[in-house]
Every structure is written in C-alpha cells, then in structure tokens.
Backbone bond lengths (Angstrom), bond angles and torsions (degrees), N, CA, C in turn:
res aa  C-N    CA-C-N  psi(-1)  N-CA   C-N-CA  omega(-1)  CA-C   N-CA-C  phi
1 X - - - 1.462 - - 1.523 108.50 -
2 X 1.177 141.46 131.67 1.249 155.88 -171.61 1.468 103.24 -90.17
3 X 1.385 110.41 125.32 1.790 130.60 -165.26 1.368 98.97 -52.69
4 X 1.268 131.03 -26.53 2.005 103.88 164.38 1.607 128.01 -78.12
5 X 1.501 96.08 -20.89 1.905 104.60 -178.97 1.767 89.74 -87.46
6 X 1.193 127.63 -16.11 1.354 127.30 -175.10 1.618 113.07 -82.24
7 X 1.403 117.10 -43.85 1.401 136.40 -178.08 1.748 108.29 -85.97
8 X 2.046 105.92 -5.11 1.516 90.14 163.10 1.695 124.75 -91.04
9 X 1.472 86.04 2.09 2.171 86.28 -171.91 1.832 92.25 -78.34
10 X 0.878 107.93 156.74 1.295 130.06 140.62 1.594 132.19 -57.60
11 X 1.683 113.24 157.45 1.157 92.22 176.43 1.380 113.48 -73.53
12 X 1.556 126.42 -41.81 1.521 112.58 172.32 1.772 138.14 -57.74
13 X 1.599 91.41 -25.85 1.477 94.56 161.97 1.371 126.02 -82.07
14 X 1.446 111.53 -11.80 1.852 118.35 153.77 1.708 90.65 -39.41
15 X 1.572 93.01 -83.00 1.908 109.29 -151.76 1.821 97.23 -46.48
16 X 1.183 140.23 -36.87 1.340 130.52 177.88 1.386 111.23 -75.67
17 X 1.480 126.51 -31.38 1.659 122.45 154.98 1.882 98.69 -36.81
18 X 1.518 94.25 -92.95 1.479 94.88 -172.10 1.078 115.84 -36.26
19 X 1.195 162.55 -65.65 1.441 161.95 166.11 1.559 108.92 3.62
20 X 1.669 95.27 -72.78 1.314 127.16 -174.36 1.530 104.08 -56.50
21 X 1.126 134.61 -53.33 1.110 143.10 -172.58 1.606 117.34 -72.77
22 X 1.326 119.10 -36.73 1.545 107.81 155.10 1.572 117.02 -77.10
23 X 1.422 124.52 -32.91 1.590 115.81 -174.88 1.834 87.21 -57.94
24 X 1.555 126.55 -54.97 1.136 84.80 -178.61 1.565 151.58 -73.07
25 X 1.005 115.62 1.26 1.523 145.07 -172.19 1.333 97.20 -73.24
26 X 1.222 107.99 -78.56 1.543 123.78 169.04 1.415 101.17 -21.45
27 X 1.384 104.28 -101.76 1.866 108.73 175.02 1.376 111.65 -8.74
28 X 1.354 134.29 -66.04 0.939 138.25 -170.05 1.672 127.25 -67.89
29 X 1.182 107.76 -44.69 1.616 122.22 164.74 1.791 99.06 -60.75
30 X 1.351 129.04 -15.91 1.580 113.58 -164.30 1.442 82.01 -94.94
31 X 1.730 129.26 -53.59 1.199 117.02 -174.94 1.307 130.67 -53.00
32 X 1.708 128.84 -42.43 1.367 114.57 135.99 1.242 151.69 -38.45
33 X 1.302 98.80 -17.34 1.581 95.41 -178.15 1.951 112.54 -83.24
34 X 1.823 78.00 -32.27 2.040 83.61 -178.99 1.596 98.00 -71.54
35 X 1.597 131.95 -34.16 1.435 117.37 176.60 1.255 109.06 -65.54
36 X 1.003 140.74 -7.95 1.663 125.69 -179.86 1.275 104.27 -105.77
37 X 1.426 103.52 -42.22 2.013 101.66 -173.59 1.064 115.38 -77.38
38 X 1.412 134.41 -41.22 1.249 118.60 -132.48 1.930 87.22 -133.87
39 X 1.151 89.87 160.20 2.131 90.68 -172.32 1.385 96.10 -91.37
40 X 1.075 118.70 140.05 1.599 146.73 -169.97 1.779 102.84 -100.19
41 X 1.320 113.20 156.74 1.690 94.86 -156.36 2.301 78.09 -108.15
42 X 1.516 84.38 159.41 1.589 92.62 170.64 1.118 143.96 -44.92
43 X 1.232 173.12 -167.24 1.265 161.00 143.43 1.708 116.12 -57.86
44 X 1.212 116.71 -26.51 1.371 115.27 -166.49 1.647 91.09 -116.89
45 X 1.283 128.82 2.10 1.608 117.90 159.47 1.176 118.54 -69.08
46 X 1.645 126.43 152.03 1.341 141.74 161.61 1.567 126.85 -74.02
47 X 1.618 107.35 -4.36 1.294 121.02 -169.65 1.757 104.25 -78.10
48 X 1.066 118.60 121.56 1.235 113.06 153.56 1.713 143.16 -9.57
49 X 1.260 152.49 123.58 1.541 121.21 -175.94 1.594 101.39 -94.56
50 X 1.158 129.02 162.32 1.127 135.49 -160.15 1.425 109.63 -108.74
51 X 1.561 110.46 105.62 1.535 116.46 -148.28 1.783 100.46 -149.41
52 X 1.328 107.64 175.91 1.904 95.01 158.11 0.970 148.50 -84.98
53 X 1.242 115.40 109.07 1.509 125.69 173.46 1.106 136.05 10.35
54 X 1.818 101.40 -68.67 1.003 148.56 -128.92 1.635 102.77 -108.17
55 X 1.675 114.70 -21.85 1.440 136.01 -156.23 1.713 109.11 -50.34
56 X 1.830 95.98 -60.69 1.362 106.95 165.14 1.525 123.82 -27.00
57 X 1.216 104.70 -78.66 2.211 122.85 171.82 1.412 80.47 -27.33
58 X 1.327 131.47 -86.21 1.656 136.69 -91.57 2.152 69.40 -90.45
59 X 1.201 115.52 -54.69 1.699 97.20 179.25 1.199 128.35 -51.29
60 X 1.069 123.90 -43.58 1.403 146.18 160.96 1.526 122.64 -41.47
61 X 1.194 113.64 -38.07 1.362 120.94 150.48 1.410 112.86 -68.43
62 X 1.041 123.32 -72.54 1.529 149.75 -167.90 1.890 84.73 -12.46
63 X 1.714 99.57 -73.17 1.209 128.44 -159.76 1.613 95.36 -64.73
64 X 1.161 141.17 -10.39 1.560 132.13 -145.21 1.820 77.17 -124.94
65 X 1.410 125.47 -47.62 1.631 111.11 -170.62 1.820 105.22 -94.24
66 X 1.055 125.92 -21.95 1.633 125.12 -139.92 1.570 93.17 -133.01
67 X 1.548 103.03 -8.05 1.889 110.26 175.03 1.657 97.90 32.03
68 X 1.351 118.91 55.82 1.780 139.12 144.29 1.373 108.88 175.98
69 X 1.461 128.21 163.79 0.938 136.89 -175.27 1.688 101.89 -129.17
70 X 0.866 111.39 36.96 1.403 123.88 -179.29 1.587 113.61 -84.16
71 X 1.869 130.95 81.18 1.575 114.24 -152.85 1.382 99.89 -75.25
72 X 1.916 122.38 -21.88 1.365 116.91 -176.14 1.435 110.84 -40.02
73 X 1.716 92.94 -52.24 1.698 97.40 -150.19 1.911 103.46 -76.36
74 X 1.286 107.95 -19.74 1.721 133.94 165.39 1.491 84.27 -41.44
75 X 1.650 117.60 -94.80 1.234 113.18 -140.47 1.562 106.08 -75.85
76 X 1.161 135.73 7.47 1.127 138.62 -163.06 1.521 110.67 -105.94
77 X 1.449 114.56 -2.66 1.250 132.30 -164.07 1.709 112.95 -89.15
78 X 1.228 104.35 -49.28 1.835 118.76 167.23 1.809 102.77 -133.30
79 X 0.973 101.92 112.12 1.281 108.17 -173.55 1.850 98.14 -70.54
80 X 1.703 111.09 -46.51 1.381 105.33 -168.62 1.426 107.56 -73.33
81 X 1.283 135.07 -35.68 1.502 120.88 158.78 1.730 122.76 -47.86
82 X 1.154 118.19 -43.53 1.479 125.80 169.51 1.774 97.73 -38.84
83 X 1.692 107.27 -74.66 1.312 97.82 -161.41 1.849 120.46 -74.38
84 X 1.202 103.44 -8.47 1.825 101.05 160.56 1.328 112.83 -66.19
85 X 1.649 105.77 -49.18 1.473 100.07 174.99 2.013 117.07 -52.91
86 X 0.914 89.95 -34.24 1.940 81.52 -167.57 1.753 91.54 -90.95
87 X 1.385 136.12 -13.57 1.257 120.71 155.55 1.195 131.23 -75.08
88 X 1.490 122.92 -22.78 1.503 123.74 128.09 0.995 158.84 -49.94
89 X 1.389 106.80 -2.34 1.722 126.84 -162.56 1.868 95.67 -94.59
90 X 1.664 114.69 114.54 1.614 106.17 169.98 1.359 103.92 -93.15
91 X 1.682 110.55 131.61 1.090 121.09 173.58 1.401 109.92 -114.73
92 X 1.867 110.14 165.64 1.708 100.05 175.87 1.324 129.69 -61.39
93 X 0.968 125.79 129.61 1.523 104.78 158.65 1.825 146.48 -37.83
94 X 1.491 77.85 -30.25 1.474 76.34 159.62 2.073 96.04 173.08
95 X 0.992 102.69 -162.78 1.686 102.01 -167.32 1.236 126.78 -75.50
96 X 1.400 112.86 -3.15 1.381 127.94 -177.32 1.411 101.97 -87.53
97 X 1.598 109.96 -35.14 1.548 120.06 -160.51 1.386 139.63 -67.71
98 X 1.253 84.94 65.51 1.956 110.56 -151.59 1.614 102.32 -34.26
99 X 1.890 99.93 -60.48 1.219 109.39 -171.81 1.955 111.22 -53.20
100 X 1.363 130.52 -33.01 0.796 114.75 -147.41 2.038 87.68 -93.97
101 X 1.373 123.73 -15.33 0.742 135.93 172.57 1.873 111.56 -64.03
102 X 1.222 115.11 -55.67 1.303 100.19 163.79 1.195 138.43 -52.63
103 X 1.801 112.91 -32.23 1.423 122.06 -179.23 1.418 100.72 -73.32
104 X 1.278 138.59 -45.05 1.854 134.99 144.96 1.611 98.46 8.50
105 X 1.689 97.78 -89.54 1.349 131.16 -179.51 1.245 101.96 -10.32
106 X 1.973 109.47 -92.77 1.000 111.99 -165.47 1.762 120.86 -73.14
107 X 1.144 116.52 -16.27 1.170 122.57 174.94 2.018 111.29 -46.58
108 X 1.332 95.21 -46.59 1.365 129.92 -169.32 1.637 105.08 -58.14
109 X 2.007 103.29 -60.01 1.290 100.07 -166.19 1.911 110.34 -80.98
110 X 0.975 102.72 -3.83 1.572 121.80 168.48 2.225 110.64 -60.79
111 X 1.343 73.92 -51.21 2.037 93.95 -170.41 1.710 86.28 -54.37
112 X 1.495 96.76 -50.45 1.649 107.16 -157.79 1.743 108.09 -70.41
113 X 0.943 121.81 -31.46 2.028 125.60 162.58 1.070 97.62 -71.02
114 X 1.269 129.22 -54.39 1.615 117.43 -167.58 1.957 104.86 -60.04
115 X 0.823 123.31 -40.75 1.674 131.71 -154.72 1.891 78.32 -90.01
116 X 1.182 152.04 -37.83 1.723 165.58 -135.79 1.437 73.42 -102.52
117 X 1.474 142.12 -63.02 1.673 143.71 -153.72 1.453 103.53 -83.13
118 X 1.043 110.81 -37.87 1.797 118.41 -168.13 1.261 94.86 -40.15
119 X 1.467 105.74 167.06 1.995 114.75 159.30 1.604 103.19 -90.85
120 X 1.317 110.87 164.62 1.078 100.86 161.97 2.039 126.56 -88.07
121 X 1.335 102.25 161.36 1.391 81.11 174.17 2.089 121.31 -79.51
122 X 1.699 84.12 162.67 1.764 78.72 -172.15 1.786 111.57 -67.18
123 X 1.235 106.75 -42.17 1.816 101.27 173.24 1.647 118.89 -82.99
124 X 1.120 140.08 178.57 1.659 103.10 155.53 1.800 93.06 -98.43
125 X 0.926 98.81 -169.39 1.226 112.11 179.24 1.640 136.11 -89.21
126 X 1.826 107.17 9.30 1.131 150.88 142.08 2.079 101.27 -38.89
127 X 1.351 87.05 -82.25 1.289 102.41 176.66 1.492 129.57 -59.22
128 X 1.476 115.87 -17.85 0.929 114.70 -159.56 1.812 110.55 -85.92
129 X 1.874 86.27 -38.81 1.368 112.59 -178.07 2.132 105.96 -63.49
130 X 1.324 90.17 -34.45 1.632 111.05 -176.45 1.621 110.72 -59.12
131 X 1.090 103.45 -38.90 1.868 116.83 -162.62 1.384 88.20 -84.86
132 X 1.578 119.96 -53.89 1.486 108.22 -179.48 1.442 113.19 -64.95
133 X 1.056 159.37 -49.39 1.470 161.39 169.40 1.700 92.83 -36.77
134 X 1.147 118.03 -72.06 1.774 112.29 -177.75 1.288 112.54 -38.02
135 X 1.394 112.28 -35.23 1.444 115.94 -165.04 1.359 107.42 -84.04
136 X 1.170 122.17 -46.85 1.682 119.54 158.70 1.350 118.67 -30.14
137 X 1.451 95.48 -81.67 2.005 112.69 169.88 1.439 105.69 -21.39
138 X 1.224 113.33 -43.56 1.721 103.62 -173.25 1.437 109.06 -99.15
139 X 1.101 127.34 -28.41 1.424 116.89 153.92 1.300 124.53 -31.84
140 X 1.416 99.78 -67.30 1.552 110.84 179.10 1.491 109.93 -67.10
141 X 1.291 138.20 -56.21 1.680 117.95 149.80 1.493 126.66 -16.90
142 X 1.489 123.06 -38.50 1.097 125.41 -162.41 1.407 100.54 -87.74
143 X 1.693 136.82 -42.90 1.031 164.81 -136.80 1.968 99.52 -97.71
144 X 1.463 110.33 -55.62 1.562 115.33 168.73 1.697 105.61 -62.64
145 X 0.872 110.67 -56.13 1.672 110.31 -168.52 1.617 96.36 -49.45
146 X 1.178 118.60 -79.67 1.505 133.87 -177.25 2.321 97.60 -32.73
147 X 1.213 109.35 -55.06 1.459 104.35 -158.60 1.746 98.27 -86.73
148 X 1.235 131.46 -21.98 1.687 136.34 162.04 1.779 101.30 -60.57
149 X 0.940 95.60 -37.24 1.918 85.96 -179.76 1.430 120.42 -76.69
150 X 1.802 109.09 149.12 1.303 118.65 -179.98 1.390 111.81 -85.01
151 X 1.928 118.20 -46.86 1.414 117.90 165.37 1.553 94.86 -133.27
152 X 1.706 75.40 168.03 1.781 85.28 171.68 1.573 110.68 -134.09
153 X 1.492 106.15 165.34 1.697 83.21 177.88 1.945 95.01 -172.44
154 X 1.394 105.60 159.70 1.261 119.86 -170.99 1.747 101.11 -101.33
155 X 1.064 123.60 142.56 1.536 123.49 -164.00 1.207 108.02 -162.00
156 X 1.804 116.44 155.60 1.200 131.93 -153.07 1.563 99.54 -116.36
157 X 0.978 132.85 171.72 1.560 126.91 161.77 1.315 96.89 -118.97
158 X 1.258 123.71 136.00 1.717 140.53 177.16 1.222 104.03 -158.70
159 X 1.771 104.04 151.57 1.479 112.26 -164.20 1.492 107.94 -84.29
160 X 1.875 113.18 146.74 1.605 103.07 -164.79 1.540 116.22 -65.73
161 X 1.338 102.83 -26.91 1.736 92.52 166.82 1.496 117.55 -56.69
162 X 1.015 146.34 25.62 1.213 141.25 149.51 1.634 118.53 -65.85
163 X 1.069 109.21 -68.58 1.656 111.70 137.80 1.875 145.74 -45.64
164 X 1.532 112.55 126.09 1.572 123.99 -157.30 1.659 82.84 -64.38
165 X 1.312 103.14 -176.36 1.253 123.19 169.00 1.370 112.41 -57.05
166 X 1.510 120.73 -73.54 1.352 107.90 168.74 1.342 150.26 -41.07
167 X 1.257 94.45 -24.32 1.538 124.14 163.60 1.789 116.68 -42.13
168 X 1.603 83.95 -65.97 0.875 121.60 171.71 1.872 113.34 -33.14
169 X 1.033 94.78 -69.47 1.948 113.38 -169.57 1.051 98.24 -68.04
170 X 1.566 121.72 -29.59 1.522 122.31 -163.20 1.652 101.48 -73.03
171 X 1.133 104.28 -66.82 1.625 126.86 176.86 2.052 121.43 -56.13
172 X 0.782 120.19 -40.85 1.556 136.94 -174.90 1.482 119.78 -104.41
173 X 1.465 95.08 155.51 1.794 92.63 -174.78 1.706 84.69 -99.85
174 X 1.491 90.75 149.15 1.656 116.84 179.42 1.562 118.59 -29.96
175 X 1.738 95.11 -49.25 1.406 112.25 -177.60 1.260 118.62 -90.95
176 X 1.590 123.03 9.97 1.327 119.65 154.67 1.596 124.75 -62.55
177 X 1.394 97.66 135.67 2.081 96.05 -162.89 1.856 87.18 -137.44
178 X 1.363 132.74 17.49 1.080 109.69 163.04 1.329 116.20 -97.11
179 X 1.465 115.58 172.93 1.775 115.98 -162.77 1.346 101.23 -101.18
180 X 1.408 106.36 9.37 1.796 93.16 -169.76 1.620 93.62 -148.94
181 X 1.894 112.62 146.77 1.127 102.52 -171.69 1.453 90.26 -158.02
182 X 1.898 111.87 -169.14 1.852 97.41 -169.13 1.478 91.22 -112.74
183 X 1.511 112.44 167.34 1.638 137.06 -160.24 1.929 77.78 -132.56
184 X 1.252 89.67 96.78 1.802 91.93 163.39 1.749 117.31 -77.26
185 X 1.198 108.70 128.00 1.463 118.52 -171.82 1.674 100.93 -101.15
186 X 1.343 106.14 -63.25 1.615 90.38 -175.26 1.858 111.77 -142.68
187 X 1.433 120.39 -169.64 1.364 83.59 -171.57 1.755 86.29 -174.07
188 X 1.366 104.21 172.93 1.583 125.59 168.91 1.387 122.74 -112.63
189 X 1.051 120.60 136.42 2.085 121.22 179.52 1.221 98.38 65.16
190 X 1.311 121.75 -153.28 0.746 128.19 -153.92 1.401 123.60 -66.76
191 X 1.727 128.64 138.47 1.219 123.67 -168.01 1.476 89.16 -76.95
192 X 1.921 102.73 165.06 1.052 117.77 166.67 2.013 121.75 -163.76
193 X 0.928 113.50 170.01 1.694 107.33 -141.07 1.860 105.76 -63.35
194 X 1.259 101.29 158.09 1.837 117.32 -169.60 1.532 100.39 -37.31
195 X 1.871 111.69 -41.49 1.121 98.95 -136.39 1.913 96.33 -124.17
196 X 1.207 156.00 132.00 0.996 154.78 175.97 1.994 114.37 -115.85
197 X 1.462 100.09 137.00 1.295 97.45 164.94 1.662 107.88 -81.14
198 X 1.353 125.99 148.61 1.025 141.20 171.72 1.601 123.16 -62.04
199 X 1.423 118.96 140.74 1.905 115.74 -179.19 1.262 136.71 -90.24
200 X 1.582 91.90 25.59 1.666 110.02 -160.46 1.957 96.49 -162.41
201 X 0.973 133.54 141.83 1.374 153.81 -164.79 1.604 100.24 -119.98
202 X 1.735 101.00 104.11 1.328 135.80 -179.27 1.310 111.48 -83.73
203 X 1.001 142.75 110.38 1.307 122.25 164.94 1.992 110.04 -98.40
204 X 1.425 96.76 177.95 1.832 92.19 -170.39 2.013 96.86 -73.87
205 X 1.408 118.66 -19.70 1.278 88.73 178.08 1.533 117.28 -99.12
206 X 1.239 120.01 10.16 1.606 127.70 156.50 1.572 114.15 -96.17
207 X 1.586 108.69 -11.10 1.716 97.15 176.20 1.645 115.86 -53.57
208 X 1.503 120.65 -62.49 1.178 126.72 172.94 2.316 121.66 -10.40
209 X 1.670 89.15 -47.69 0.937 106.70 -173.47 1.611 125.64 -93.79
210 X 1.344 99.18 -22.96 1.717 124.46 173.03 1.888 95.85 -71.19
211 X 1.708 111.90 124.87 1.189 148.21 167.37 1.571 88.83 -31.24
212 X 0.934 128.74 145.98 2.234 140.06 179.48 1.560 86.01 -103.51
213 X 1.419 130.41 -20.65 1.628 108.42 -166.21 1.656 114.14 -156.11
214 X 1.361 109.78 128.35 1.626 107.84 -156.75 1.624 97.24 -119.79
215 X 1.575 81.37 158.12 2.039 84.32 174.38 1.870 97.78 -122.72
216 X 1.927 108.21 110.07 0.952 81.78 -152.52 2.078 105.45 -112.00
217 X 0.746 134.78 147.35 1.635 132.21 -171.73 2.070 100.62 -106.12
218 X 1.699 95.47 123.16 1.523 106.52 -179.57 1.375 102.90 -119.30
219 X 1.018 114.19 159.40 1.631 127.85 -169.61 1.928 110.84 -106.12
220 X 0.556 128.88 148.72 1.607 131.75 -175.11 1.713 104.56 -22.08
221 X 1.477 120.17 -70.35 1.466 114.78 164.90 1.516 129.05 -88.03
222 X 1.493 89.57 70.87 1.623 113.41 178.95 1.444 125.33 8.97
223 X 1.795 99.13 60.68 1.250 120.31 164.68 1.215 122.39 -127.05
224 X 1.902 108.98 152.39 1.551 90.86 -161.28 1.197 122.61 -93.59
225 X 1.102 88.39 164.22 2.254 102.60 -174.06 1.566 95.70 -85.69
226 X 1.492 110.06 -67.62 1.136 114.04 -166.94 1.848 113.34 -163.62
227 X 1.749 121.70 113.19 0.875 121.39 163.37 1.227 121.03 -105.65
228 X 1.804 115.41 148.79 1.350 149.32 -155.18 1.437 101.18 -127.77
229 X 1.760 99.90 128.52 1.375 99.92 160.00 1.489 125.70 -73.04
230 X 1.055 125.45 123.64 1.930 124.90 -173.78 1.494 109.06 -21.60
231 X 1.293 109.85 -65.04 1.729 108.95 -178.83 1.455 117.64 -53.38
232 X 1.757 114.06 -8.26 1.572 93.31 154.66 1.441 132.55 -134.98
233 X 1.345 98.33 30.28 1.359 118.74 165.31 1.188 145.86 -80.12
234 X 2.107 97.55 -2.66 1.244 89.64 -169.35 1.323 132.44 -75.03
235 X 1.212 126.68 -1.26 1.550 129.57 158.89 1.485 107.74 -49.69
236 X 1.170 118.18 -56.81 1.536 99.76 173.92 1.412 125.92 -81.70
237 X 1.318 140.06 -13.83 1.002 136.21 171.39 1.936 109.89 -78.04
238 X 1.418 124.24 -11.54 1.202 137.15 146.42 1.523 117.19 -53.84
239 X 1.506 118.51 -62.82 1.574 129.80 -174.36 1.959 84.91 -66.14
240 X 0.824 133.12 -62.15 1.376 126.37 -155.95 1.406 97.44 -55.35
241 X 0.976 126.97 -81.85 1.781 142.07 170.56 1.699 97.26 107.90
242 X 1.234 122.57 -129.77 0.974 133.54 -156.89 1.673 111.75 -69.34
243 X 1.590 113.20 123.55 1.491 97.89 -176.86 1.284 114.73 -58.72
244 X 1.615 111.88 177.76 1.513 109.52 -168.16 1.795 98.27 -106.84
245 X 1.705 98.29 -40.46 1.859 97.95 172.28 1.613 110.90 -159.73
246 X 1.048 94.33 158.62 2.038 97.87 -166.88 1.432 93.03 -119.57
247 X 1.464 87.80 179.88 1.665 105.03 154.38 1.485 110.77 -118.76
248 X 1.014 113.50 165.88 1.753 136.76 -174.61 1.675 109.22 -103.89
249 X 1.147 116.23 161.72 1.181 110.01 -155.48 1.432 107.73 -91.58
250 X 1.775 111.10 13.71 1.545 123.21 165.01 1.905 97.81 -82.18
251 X 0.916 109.59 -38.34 1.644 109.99 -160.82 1.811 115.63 116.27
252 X 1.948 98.04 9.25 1.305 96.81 -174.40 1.987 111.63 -93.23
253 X 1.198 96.89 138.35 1.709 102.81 -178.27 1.423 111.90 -64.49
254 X 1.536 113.89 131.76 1.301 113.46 172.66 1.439 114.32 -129.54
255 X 1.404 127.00 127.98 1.775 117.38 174.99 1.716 103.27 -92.52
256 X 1.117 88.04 136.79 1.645 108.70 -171.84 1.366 106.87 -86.24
C-alpha cells in the first residue's frame, strides 16, 4: 500500500484491517490443511467435503465491515501487515497434529470475534483503492500539462484600453478585436510579455460572468495549450509552488 492510501486508515480501521486479514488466513490455512490431510469424499458422494465452517460468517463480515469481500484486494492493501499476519499464523505441524490443529481453530475463532467487534470502515475499501487511482490520474494530468509547456503564468483580465496605442501594437496581434485581454502578474519558465490577448472572446455582457483571473499554459510560440480559471487550478498552482518571475506594478520584469 503506498504511504497516502496507508496514512488514510485510521487507527481503528488499521485494527479491523488486521482482524480481517488473519480471519482470512486462518480460513484459508484450515482449508488446506483438510485438502492435504484429510480424504475428501468423491464426486457422486453425499458426504460433505471437509472445509471451513466458519467460511460463510468470515464473508459476511468481510462484506458487513470492509463493504467487499475481495481478500486479493484485502491482502494487497498493506503488504507489511499481510506478512506479520501470516508470521503469526500457528499452524500444525503436520496431519497428525491434532493439538496444533485445534489451536488453528481457536486461534481462528478469536480473529473471527475480534473482526465481529471491529467498526466498520467509513469508505469500503472499493473506494478507497478508487479515490487513490483518481488521485494519481490527476497527478499525472497535472504533471504533463505543467512539463508540455514553454511558460506559464497567473493573469488578470483588464480592459485593452488600459494600454496607449503603442502599447497596444507592441503587445497584441493586429487582428485582435476583443476589448478585454490578460495583464500577466507572475509566472513559471519561460518569461513572457506584460500584456496578452485573451483565448476566448468576452464580450461586456458575458464579462460579469467571465473568471477576473486565469492560470494560463503557452507552448514554445506563445500559444495556448490550455487556460484555467484560478479557482480551479489549484492543483497546479500547488505542483508549480513558488513563481519563478513577475512583473512590478511599473511593468518591470523581475526573477524571483
């Protein structure tokens, strides 16, 4: 289990892991032991096969604390609890070993009250495994976007008359005709100019409703990959961390 799906159990949903994780062990070491020891009746007998008891309960719980009965995804969850548990587990010595066979037993129906007392956990562990996989997926989403880009940068929307004419020509492509564009404040990789035309066409009765502040990703010839309104960027403005250089409230460049 990887130290964030590890640091989401609880301490009591630890002790109901472990629980869970020897009743099944147990179970399982008893069903081997009757396939090796003990003679199993034919296919066309009425006799019972000689198996655990107990098998029924131990799912039934499984499903009632851990909401699945899934032992793969069980033991696959903390590997180092798995192997204390099976280095704890007393088994017989061998098929004769009645006594050590009962302590199995009771060892077993002990695992099985203890895991019967546990709480259950609050997600099952369906979900738990689920939320972490999403959370990767978007890591790694977060991680391509950020390493495909040439610069990055945090930006304001302000109307282009804020800027003279020259300003104007200096900053914008010719054929820009919207009235509103971004005032770059600060940024990652590569710097790039004060003033940007915008990747989307605002008008004054959608401004109201158009985001005031973008997180925006440019490609080598300072075009965009992909802009984000601030309020949902913060996964990447987290991975980014500290800007690399801003501007000042002259328009002069500074590396941080």
């Amino acid at each position: 289990m990887t130290p964030a799906l590890a640091n989401s159990f609880s301490g009591s949903e630890k002790r109901t892991l472990q629980s869970a994780i020897s009743s099944v062990l147990h179970s399982d070491e008893i069903n081997r032991y009757y396939q090796v020891c003990k003679e199993q009746p034919e296919e066309n007998q009425d006799l019972p096969a000689l198996t655990d008891k107990e098998r029924p309960r131990l799912f039934a719980l499984l499903q009632q604390k851990l909401k699945t009965a899934d032992t793969a995804l069980l033991f696959n969850l903390d590997p180092r609890l798995t192997q204390n548990a099976r280095s704890n587990l007393v088994k017989p010595t061998s098929c004769e070993d009645t006594k050590g066979l009962q302590s199995m037993l009771d060892n077993y129906e002990m695992a099985l009250f203890s895991l019967d007392l546990a709480l259950p956990l609050e997600r099952s562990l369906n979900q738990k495994t689920g939320t972490k996989s999403r959370s990767n997926a978007a890591k790694a989403e977060v991680s391509q976007l950020i390493n495909q880009s040439h610069a990055i940068a945090l930006v304001d929307v302000v109307d282009k008359h804020l800027l003279n004419a020259v300003q104007q020509a200096n900053f914008l492509h010719p054929d820009y005709s919207g009235k509103y564009i971004f005032k770059v404040q600060q940024g990652w990789r590569s710097n790039i100019p004060h003033y940007l035309g915008m990747h989307i066409f605002v008008s004054d009765s959608d401004f109201d409703k158009t985001p005031k502040q973008w997180l925006v990703f440019l490609d080598k010839n300072g075009h965009f990959i992909k802009a984000l309104p601030s309020g949902s960027a913060a996964a990447y403005i987290r991975a980014l961390e500290d800007a690399e250089w801003r501007y000042d409230v002259y328009g002069n460049l500074h590396r941080n």
